[in-house]
C-alpha angles and dihedrals in degrees: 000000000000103000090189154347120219127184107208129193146167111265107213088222114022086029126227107003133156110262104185130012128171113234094035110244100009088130114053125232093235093051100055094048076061097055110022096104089074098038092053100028134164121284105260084063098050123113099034140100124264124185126196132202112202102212125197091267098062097026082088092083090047116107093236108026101153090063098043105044117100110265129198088258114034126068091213117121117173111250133190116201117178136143115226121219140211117198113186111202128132092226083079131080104261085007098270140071120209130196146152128214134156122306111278088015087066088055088048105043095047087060092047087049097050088032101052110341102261107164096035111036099085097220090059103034092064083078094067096088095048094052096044084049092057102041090050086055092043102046095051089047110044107002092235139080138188111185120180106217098178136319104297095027133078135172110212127181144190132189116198099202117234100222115187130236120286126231121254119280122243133215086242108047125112111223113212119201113230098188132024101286101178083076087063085058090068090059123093089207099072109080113255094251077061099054095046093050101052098079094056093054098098102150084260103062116093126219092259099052091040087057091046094046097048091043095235126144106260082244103063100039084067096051095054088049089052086054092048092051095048088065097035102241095135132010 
């Protein structure tokens, strides 16, 4: 799940600073000087992508530390991943803007910003907030977005879900199907056991019977069933 999305930028007088984070104060104050020197960073570093862990020494500093911190019994480690940006231009104080967001955003919103000014003209940058609000929903949602910026600008977004490994199958196991899987039937892209075992998956037939019904190896059986829990398409 995304925590929180934050928009960063040198400021000309207090130096780099987040300017908008959703939600507000997410971020501490305190964190982000600890980290600021590789959010805004210098231009040979720009464009890439930089991603922090934010260990138990400095997680002090987090809003929620408690709950973010890596515990004896959970995987989850904080990271921030963002991609840091350097505009030249000579419309800008010191001829450049810098600024870091999140991954495909940085790329985006570059374009928005040369293109029409997005992130710098006032009457356009007090939308920030509210597009940062609704791709963080979306995103954890429905891992997808599609934002209209304007007319000729759209951000459009696409999570591909990281699923975990599922557990072995046993002979004795029921599979369920939790979608329509004689569509995948239709596909080339599923292996041909697969496709032999899915019509015998009915939500009664147990691992054993399905392999010996659909004359595939047990194991292979298994390992089709394996395939079909890692995408959740049966339980």
């Amino acid at each position: 799940m995304i925590r929180c999305l934050f928009y960063s930028e040198f400021d000309n007088v207090v130096g780099p600073k987040i300017k908008y984070q959703v939600p507000p104060g997410y971020v501490s104050t305190t964190l982000f000087e600890k980290i600021s020197d590789y959010i805004i960073t210098k231009p040979d570093v720009c464009g890439k992508v930089i991603s922090l862990i934010i260990t138990e020494s400095i997680c002090s500093s987090w809003n929620e530390s408690k709950e973010h911190v890596q515990s004896k019994n959970s995987s989850t480690v904080p990271v921030i991943v963002g991609c840091p940006v350097y505009i030249r231009s000579s419309r800008y104080h010191r001829n450049a803007l810098l600024f870091n967001i999140a991954m495909k955003l940085a790329f985006l919103l570059t374009d928005f910003e040369i293109s029409s000014k997005f992130l710098t003209s006032p009457e356009k940058q007090h939308r920030i907030p509210e597009i940062l609000n609704q791709i963080l929903h979306d995103l954890n949602n429905n891992y997808q977005c599609c934002i209209s910026i304007d007319e000729q600008n759209t951000i459009y977004i696409k999570l591909v879900p990281e699923f975990s490994e599922p557990e072995d199958v046993l002979d004795h196991q029921v599979p369920v199907p939790l979608v329509q899987l004689n569509h995948l039937i239709i596909s080339s892209e599923w292996d041909l056991s697969l496709q032999q075992v899915i019509p015998w998956i009915d939500g009664t037939n147990y691992v054993k019977k399905i392999s010996q019904l659909s004359e595939v190896n047990i194991i292979y059986t298994k390992r089709a069933l394996r395939h079909l829990l890692y995408y959740k398409f049966i339980k």
